[in-house]
C-alpha positions as CSV (number, residue, x, y, z in Angstrom):
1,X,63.0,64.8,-102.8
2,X,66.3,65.6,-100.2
3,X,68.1,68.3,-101.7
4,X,72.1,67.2,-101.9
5,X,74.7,67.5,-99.0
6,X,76.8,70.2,-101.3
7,X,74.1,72.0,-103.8
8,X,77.2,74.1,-105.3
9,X,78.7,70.9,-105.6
10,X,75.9,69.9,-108.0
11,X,77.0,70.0,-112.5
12,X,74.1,69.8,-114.4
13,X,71.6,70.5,-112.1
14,X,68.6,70.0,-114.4
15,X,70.1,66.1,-114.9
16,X,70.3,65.6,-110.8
17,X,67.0,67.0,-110.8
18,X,66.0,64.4,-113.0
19,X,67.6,61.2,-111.5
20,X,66.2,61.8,-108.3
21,X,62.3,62.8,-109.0
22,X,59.8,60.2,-107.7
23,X,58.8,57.6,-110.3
24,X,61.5,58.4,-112.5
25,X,59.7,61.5,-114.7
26,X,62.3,64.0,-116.3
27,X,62.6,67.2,-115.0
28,X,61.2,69.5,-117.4
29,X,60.6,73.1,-116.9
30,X,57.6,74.8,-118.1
31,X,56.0,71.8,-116.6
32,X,57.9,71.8,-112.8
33,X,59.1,75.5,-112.6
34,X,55.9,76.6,-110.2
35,X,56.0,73.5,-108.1
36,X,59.4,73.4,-107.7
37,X,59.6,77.5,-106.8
38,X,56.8,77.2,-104.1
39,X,58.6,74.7,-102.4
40,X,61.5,76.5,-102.2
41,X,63.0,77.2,-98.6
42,X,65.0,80.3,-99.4
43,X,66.3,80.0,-95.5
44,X,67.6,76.3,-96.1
45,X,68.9,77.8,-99.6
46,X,71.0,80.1,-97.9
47,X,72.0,77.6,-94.9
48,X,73.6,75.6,-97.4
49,X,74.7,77.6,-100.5
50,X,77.5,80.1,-99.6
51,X,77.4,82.0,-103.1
52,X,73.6,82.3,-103.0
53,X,73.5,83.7,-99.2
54,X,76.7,85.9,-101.0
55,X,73.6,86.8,-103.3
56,X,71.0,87.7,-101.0
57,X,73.4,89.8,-98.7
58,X,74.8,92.0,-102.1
59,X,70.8,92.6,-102.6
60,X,70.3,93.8,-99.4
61,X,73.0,95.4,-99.5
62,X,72.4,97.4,-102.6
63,X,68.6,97.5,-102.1
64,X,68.3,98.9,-98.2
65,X,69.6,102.6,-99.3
66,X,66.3,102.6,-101.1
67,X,63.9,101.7,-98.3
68,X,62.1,104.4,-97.0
């Protein structure tokens, strides 16, 4: 599946998910939740979605202090 141009673009992100699996099943989570988090690309994620590269820098951010 090609993730979209503009992922913060995206409303109802569970019915994209939906429209564009192969062979047409719904996207359902308890059943898709692991498959779909070991393919994430959390590079790619943060190439393409401002707020959640916002996200990942706050964390850093807050959690670097705490490194020893």
């Amino acid at each position: 599946m090609k993730a979209p141009d503009n992922p913060e673009a995206v409303r109802d992100a569970k019915g994209w998910l939906s429209q564009h699996r192969p062979g047409g099943h719904p996207y359902k989570e308890t059943v898709d939740q692991a498959a779909f988090t070991s393919a994430f690309d959390i590079i790619q994620a943060r190439q393409h979605a401002p707020s959640f590269d916002k996200l990942c820098r706050e964390l850093n951010a807050l959690l670097s202090p705490l490194a020893p």
